[in-house]
Backbone as CSV, one residue per row, in Angstrom:
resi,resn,N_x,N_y,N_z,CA_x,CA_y,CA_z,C_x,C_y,C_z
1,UNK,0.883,-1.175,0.000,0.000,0.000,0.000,0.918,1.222,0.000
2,UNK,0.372,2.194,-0.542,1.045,3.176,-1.494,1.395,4.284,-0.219
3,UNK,2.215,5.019,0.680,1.956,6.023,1.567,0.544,7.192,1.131
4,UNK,0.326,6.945,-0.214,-0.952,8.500,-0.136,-2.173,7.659,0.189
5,UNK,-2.088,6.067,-0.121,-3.666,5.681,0.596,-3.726,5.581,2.094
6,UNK,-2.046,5.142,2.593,-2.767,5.205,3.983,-2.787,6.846,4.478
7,UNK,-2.348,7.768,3.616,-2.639,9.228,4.569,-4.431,9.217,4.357
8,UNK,-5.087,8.731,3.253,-6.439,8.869,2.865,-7.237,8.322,3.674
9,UNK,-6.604,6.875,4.057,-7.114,5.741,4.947,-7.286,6.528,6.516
10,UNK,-6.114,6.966,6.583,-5.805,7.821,8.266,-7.186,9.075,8.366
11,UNK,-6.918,9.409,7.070,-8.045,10.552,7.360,-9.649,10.130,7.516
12,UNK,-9.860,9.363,6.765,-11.483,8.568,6.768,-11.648,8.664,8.070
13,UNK,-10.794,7.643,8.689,-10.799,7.268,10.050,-10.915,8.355,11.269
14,UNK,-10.247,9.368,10.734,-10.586,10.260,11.360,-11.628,11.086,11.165
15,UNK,-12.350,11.123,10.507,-13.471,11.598,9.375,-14.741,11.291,10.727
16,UNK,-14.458,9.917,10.517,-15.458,9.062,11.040,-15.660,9.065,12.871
17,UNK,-14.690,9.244,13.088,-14.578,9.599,14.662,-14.944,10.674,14.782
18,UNK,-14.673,11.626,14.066,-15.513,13.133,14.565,-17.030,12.803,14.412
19,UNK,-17.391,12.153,13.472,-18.561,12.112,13.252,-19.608,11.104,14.239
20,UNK,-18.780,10.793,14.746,-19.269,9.879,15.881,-19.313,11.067,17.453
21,UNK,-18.765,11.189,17.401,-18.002,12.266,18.680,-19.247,12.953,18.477
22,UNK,-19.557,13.617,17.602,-20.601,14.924,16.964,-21.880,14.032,17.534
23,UNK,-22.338,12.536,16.825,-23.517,12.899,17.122,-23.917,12.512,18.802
24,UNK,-22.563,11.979,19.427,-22.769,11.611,20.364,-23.149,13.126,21.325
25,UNK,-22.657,13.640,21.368,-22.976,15.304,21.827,-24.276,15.804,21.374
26,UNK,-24.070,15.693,20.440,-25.760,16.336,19.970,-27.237,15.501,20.551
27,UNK,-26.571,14.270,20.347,-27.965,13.295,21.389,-27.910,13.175,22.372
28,UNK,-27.162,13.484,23.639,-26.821,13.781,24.762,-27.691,15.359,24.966
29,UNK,-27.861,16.158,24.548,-28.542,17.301,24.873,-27.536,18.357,24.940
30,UNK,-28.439,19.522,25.588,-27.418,20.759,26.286,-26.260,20.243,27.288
31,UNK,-25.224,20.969,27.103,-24.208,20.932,28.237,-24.939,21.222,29.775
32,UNK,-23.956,20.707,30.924,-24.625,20.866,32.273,-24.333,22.294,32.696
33,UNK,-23.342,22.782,31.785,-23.174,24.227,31.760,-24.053,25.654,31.660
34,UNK,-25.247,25.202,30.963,-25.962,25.911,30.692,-26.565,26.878,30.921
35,UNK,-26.538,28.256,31.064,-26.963,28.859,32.389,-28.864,28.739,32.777
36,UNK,-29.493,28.257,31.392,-30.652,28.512,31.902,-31.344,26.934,32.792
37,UNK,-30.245,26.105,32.691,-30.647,24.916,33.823,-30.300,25.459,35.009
38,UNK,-30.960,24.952,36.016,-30.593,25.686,37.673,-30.731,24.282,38.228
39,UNK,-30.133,24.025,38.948,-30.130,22.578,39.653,-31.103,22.772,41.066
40,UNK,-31.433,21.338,41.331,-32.777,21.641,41.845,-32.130,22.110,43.402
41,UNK,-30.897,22.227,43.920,-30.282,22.663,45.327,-29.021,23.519,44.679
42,UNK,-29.667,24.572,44.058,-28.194,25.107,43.417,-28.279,26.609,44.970
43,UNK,-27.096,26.606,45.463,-27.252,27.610,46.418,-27.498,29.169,46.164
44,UNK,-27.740,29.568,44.607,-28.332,30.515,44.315,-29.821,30.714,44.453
45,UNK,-30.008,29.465,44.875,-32.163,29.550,45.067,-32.028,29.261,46.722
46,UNK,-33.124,30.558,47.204,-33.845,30.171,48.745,-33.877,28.386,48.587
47,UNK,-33.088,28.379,50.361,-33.825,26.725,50.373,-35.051,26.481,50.447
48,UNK,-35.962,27.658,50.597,-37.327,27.528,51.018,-38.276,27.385,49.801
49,UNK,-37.832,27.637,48.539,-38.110,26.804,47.091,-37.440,25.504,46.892
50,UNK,-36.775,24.730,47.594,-35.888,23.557,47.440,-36.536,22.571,48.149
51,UNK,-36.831,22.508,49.452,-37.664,21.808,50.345,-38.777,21.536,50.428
52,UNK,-39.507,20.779,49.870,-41.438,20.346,49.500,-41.299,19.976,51.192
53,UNK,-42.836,20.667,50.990,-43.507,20.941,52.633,-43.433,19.267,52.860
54,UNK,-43.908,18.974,54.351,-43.767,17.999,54.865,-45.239,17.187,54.755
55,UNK,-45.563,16.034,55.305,-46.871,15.605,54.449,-47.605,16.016,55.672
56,UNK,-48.849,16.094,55.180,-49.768,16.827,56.143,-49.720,18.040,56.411
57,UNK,-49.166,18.744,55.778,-49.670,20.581,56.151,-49.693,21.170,55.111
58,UNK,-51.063,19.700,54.079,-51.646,20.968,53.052,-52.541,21.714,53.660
59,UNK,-52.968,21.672,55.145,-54.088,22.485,55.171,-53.830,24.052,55.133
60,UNK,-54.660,24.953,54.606,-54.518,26.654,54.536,-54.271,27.025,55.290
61,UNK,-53.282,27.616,55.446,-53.328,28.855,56.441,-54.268,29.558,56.446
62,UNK,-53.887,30.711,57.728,-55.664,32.080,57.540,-55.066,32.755,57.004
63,UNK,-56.004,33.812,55.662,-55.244,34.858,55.431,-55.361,35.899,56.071
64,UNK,-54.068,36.593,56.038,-54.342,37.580,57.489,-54.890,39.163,56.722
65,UNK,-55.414,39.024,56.049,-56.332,40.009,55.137,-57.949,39.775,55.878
66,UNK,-58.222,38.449,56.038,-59.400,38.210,56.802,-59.333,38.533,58.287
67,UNK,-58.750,38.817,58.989,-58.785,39.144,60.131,-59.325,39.989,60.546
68,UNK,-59.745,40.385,60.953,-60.527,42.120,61.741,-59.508,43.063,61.958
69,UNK,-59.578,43.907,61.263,-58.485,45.261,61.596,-58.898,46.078,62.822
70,UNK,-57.890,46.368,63.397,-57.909,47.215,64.609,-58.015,48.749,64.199
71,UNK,-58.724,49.230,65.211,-58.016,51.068,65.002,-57.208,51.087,65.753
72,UNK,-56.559,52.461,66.323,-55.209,52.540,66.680,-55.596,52.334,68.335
73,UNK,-57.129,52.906,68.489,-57.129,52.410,70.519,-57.463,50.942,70.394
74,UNK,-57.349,49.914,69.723,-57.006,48.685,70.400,-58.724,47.795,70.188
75,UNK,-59.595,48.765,69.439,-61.179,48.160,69.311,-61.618,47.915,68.337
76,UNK,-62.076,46.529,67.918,-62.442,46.246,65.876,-62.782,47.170,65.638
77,UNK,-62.552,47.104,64.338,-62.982,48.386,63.031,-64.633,47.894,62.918
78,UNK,-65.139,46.591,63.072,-66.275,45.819,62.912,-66.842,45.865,64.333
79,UNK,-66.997,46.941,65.477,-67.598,46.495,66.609,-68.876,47.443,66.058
80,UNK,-69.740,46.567,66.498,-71.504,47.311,66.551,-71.546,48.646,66.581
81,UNK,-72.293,49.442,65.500,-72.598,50.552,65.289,-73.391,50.940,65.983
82,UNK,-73.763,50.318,66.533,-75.447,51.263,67.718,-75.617,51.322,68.756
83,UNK,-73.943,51.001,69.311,-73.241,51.173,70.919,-73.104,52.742,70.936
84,UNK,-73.355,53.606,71.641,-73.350,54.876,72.249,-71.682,55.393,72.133
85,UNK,-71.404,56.366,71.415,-70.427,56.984,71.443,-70.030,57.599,72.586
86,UNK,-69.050,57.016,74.025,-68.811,57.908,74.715,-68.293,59.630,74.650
87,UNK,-67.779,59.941,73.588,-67.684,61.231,72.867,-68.659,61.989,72.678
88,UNK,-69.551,61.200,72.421,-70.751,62.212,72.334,-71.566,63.220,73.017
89,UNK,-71.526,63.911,72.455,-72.335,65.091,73.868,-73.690,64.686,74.246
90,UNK,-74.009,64.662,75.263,-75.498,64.773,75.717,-76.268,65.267,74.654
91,UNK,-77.135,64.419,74.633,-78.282,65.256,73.655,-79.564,66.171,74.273
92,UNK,-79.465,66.199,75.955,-80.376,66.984,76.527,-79.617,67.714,77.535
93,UNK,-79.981,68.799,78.527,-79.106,68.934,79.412,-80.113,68.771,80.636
94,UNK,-79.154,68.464,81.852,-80.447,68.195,82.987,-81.533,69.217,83.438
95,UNK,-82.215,69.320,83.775,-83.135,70.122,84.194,-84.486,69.861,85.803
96,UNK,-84.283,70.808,85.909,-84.853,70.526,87.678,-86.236,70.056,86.825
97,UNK,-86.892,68.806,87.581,-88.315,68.698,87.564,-89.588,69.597,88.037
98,UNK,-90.204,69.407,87.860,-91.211,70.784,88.020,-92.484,70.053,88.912
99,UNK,-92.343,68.602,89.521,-93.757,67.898,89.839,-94.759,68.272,89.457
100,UNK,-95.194,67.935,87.977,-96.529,68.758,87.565,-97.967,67.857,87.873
101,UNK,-97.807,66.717,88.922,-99.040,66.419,89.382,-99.225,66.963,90.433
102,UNK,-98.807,67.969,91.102,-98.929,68.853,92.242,-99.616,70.431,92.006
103,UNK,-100.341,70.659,92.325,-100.850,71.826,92.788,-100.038,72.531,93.909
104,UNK,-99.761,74.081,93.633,-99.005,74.795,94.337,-99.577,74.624,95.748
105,UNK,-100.658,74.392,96.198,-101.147,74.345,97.649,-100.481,72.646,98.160
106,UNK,-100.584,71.930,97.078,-100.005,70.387,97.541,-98.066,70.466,97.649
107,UNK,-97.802,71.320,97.316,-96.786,71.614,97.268,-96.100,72.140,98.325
108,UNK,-96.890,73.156,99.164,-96.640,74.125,100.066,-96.568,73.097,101.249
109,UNK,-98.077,72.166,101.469,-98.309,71.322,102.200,-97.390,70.502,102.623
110,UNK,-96.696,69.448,101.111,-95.437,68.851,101.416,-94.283,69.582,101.809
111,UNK,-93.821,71.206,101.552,-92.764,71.389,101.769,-93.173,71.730,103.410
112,UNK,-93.976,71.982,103.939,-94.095,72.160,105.279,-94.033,70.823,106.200
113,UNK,-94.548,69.643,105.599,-94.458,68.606,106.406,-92.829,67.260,106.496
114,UNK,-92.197,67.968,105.466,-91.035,67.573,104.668,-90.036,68.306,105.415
115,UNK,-90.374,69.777,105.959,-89.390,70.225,106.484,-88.778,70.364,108.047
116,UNK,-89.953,69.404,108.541,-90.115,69.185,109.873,-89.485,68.283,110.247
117,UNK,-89.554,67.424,109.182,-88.217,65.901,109.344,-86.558,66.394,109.558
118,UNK,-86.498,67.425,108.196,-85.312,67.743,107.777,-85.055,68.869,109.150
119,UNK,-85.513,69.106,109.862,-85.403,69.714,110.975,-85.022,69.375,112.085
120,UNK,-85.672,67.794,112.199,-85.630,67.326,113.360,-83.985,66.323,112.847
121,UNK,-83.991,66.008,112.243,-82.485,64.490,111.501,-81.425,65.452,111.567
122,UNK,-81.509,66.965,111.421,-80.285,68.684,111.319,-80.076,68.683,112.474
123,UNK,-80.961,68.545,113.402,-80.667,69.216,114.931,-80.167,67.726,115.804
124,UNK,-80.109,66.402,115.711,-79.834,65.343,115.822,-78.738,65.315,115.487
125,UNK,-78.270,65.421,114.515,-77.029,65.269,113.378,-75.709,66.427,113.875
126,UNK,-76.230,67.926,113.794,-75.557,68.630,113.859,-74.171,68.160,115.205
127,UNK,-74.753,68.023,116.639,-73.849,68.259,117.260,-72.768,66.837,117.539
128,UNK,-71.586,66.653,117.285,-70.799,64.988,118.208,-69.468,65.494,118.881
129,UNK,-69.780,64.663,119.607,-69.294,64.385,120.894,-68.301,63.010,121.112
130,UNK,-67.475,62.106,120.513,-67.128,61.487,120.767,-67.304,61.121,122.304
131,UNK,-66.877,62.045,123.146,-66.889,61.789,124.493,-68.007,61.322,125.584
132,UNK,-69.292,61.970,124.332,-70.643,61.960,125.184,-71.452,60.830,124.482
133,UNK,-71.724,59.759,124.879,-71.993,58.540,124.341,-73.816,58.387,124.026
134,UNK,-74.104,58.669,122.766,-75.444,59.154,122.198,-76.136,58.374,120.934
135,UNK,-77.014,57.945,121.307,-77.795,56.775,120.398,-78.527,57.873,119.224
136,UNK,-77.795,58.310,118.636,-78.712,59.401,117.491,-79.287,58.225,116.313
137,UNK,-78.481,57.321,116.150,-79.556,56.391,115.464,-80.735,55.872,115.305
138,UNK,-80.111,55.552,116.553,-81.836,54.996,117.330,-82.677,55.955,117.498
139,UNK,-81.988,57.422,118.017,-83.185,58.541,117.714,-84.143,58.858,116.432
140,UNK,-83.221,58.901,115.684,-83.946,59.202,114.010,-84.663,57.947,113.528
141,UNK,-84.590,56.461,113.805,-85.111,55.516,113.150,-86.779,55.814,112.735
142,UNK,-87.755,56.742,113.498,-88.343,56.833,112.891,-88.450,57.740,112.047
143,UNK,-87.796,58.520,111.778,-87.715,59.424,110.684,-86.837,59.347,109.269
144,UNK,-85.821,58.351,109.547,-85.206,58.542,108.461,-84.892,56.600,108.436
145,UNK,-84.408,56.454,107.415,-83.900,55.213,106.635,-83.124,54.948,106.805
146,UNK,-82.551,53.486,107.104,-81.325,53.295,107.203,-80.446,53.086,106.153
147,UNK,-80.873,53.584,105.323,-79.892,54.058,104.018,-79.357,55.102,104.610
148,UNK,-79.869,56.196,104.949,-79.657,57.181,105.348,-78.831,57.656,107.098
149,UNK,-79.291,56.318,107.353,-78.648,56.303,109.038,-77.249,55.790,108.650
150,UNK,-76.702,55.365,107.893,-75.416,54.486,107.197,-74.768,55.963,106.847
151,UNK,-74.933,56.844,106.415,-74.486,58.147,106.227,-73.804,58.908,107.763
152,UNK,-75.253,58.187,108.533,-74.827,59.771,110.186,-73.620,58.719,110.667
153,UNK,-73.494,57.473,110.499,-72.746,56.482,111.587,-71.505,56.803,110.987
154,UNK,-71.479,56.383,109.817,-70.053,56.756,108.802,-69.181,58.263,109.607
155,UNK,-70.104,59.012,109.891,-69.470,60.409,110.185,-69.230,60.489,111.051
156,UNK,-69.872,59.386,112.025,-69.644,60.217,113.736,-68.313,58.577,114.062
157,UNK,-68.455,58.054,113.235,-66.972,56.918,113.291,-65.856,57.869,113.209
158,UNK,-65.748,58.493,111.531,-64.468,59.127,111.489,-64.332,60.317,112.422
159,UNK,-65.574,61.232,113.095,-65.224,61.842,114.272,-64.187,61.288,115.280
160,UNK,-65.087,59.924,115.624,-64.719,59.002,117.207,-63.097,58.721,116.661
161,UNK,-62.779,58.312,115.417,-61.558,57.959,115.131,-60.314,59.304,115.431
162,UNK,-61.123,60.008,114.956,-59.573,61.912,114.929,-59.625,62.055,116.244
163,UNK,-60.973,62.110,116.875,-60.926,62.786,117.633,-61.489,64.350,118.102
164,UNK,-62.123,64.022,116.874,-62.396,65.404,116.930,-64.174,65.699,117.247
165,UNK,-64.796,67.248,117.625,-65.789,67.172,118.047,-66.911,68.280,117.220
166,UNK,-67.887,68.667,117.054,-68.274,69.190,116.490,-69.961,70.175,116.975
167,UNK,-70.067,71.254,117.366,-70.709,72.299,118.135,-71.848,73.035,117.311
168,UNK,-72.773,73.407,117.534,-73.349,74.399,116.697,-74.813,73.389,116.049
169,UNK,-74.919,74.568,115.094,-76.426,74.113,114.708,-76.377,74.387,113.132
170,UNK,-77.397,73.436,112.326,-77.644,73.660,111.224,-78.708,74.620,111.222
171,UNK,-79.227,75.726,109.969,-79.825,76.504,109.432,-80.107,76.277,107.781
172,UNK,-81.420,75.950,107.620,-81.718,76.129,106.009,-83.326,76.410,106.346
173,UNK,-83.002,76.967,104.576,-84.269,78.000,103.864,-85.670,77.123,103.920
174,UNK,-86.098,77.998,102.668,-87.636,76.674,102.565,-87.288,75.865,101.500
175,UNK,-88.123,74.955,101.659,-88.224,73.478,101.045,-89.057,73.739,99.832
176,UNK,-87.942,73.759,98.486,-88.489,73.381,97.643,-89.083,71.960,96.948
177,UNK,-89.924,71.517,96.800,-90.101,70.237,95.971,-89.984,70.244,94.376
178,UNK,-89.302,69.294,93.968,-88.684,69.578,92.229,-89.577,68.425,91.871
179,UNK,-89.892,67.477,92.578,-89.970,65.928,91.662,-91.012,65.216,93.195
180,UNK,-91.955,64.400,92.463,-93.067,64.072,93.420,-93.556,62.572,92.116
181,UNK,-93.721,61.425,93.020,-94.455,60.162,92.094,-95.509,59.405,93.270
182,UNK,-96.231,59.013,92.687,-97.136,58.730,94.173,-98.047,57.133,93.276
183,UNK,-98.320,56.202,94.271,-98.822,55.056,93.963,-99.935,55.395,94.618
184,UNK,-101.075,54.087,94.991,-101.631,54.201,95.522,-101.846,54.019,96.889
185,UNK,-100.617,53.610,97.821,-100.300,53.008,98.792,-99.350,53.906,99.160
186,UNK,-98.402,54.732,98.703,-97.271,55.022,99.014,-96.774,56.615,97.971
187,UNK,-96.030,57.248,98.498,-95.717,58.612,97.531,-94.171,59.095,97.588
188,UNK,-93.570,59.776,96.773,-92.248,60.041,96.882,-92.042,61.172,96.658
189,UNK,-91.137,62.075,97.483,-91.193,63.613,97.463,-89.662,63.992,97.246
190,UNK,-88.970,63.997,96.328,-87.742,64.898,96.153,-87.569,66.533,96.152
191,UNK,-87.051,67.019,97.305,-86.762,68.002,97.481,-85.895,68.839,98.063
192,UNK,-85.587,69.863,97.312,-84.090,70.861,97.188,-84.184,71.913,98.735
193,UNK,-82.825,72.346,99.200,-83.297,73.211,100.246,-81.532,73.498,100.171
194,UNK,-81.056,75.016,100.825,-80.324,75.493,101.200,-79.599,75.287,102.406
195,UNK,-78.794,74.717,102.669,-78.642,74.250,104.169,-77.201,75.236,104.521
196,UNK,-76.897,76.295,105.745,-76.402,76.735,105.490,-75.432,76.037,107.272
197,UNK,-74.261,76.227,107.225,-74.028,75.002,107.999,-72.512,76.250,108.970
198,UNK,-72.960,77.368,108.640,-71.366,78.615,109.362,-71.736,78.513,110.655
199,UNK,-73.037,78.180,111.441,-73.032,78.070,112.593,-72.397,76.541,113.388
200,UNK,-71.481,75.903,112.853,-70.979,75.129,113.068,-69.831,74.748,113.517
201,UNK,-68.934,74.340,114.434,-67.514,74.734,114.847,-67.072,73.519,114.867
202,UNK,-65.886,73.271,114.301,-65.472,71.423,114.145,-64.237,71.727,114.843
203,UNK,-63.590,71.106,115.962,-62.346,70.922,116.538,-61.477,69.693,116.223
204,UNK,-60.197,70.041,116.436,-59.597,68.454,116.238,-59.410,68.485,117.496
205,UNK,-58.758,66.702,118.123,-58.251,66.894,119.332,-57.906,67.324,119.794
206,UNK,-56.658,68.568,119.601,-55.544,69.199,119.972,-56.784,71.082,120.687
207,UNK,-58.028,70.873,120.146,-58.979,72.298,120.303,-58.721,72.705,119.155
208,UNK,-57.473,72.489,118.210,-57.610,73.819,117.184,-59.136,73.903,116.267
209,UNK,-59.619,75.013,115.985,-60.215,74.581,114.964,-60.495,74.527,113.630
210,UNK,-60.942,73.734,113.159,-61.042,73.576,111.194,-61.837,74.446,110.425
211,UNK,-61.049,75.316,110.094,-62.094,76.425,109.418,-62.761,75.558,108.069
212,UNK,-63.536,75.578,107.537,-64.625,75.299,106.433,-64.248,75.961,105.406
213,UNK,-64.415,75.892,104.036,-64.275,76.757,102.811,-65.558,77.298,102.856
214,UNK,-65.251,78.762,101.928,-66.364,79.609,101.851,-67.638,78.820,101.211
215,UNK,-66.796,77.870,100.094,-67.932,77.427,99.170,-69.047,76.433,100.036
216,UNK,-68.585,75.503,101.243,-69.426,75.072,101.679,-70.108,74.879,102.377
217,UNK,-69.644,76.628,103.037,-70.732,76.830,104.130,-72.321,76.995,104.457
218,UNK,-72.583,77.653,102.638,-74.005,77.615,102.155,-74.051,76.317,101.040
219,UNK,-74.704,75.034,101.020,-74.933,74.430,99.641,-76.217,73.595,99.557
220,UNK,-76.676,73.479,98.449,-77.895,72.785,97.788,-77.905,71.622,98.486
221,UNK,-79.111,71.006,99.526,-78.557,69.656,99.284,-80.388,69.224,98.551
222,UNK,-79.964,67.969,98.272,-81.547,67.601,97.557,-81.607,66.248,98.580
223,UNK,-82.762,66.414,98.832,-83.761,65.329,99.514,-84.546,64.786,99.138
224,UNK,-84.384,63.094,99.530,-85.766,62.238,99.180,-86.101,61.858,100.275
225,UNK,-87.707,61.891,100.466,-88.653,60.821,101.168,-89.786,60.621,100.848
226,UNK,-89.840,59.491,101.864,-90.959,59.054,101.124,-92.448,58.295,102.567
227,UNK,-93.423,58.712,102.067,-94.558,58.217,103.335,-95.437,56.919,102.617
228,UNK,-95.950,56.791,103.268,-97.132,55.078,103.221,-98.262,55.270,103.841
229,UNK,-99.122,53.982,103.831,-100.507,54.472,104.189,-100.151,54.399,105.814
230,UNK,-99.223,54.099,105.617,-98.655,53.042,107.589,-97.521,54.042,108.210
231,UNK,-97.169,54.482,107.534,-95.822,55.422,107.745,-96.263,56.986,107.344
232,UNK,-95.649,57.688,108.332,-94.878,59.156,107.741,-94.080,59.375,106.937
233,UNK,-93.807,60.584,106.584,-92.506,60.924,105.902,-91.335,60.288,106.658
234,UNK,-90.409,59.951,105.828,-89.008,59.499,106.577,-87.655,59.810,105.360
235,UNK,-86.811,60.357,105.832,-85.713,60.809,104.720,-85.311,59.389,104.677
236,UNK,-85.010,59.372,103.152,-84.142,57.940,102.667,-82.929,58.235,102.209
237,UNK,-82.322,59.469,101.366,-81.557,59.935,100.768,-80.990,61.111,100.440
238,UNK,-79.441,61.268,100.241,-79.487,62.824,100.133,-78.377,62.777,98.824
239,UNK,-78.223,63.759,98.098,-77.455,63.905,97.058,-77.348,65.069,96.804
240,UNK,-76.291,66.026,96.200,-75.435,67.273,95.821,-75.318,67.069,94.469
241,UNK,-76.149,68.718,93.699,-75.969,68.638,92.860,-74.760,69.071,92.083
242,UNK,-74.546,69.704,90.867,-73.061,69.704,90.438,-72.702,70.974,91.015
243,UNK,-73.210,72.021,91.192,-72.812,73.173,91.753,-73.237,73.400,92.927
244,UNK,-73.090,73.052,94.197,-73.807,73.174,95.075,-74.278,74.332,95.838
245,UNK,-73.591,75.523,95.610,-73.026,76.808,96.542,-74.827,77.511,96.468
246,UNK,-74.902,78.140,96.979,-76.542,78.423,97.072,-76.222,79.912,98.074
């Protein structure tokens, strides 16, 4: 054999190996190089796309879009619309009652028989004595309530406790009546009066004594009682209105 067939022979052969090489590459696919393959743990991806959830927690989460939004004081945006706005202003302002089932003569009547109580529970009340040992409770029981007797005891405790004693006399005006309801058995008389209280001298133990503020030497107080077919008048209650000074 001639040297130019085997250079021809050499080349075929080599011909043929590329051509093998070639299609072996080409049927093999893309290189692993590729940039648009990403391997399924390539450390350029969150592991948290790499890791399939665990079995059992396909169930949904809540979305937190459904939740009830707060306002900023801390109360659903969704609480009931037809709860009373504490913000809101009064829509009336108070006003003294006028007892309009009373006739001015029924009126006069009650404030005269109304003021005989409040006369007698003032002059009871006014003077203590820690020292001088005095059943004023038991005095007033028929006149007043022991709602109202829970008031005189309270006071003449924190007396007995200081020490201290208290002289003089109450003074008030006439007895207005504002407010009157009456059953058939029984009636209720609310009424206003001036009680003016400077004739009064409060000591502590020591003798000194406690002067009073100007404002409450004269003030409003308002009174309830109430009579039965079986009973008199008897005070049940007392209350101060917002301004008391009179």
């Amino acid at each position: 054999m001639t040297s130019r067939r085997r250079r021809v022979l050499v080349l075929l052969i080599l011909l043929a190996a590329a051509l093998v090489v070639a299609a072996v590459v080409i049927g093999g696919g893309r290189p692993e190089s590729d940039a648009r393959d990403t391997s399924a743990f390539d450390p350029s991806v969150p592991t948290s796309t790499q890791t399939p959830p665990p079995a059992g927690s396909a169930t949904p989460t809540e979305d937190p879009t459904d939740a009830p939004t707060e306002d900023p004081s801390g109360s659903p945006s969704d609480a009931p619309t037809g709860a009373a706005d504490p913000s809101d202003a009064p829509t009336s302002t108070a006003t003294t009652p006028s007892a309009p089932d009373l006739t001015p003569e029924e009126k006069t009547e009650i404030g005269s028989e109304t003021s005989e109580v409040l006369e007698t529970v003032m002059m009871e009340t006014a003077q203590i004595d820690p020292a001088a040992s005095t059943d004023v409770v038991g005095e007033l029981s028929d006149v007043a309530a022991r709602g109202y007797l829970s008031e005189v005891e309270a006071e003449r405790l924190e007396f007995e406790t200081e020490g201290w004693t208290r002289e003089g006399s109450y003074s008030f005006g006439d007895v207005e009546v504002i407010d009157h309801t009456s059953t058939s058995d029984a009636e209720v008389a609310t009424v206003r009066v001036c009680v003016d209280s400077s004739a009064l001298v409060t000591r502590r133990a020591d003798g000194e004594v406690i002067e009073a503020s100007s404002s409450s030497v004269r003030a409003w107080n308002i009174f309830v009682l109430e009579r039965s077919d079986s009973a008199d008048w008897r005070l049940v209650g007392r209350t101060f209105p917002d301004d008391p000074a009179c």
